[in-house]
C-alpha positions in Angstrom: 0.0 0.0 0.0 1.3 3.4 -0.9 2.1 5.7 1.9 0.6 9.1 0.7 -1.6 11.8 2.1 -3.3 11.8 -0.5 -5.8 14.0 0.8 -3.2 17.3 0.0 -4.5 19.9 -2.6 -0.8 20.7 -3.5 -0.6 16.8 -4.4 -3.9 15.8 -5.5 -6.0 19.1 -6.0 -6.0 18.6 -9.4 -8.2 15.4 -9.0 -11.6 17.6 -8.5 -11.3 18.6 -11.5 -11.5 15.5 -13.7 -13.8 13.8 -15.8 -15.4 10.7 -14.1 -13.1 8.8 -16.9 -10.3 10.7 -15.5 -11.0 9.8 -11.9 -11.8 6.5 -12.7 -8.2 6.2 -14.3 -6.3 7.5 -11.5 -8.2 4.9 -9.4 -7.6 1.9 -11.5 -3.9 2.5 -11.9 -3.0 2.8 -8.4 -4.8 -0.9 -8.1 -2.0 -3.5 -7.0 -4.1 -6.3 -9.1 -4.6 -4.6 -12.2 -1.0 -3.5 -11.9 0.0 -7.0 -11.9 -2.0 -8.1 -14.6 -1.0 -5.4 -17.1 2.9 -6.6 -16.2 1.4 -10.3 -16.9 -0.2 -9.4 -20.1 2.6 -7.5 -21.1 5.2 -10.2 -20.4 3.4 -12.6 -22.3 4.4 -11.3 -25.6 2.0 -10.6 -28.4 -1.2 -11.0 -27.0 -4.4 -12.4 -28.7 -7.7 -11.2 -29.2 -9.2 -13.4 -26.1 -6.6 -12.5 -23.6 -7.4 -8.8 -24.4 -11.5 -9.4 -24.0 -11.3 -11.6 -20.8 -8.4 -8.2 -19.5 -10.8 -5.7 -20.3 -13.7 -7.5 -19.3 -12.4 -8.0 -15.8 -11.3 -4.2 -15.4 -14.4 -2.6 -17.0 -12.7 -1.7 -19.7 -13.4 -0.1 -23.5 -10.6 0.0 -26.1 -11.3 2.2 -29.5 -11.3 0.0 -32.5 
């Protein structure tokens, strides 16, 4: 767990600010488990089309086509 006061304006002010995307961004990448399934994904080497549907299905995610 990350040991931040988070809760600073000079820090984090610029977080009421954001989009709900944006917010919802900041969130997901500070998550420990998504963290280590990007690094798994990314390690495996070219990924295919399934292991990209069952990643973004997991985290809620939409990729452009």
């Amino acid at each position: 767990m990350l040991d931040i006061e988070w809760w600073h304006d000079a820090a984090y002010g610029y977080i009421w600010k954001l989009a709900a995307s944006g917010f919802a961004w900041e969130y997901l990448r500070r998550n420990d488990e998504y963290r280590h399934d990007c690094q798994t994904l990314a390690l495996t080497g070219r990924q295919d089309t399934k292991q990209l549907k069952l990643f973004a299905h997991r985290w809620g995610l939409l990729f452009p086509k």
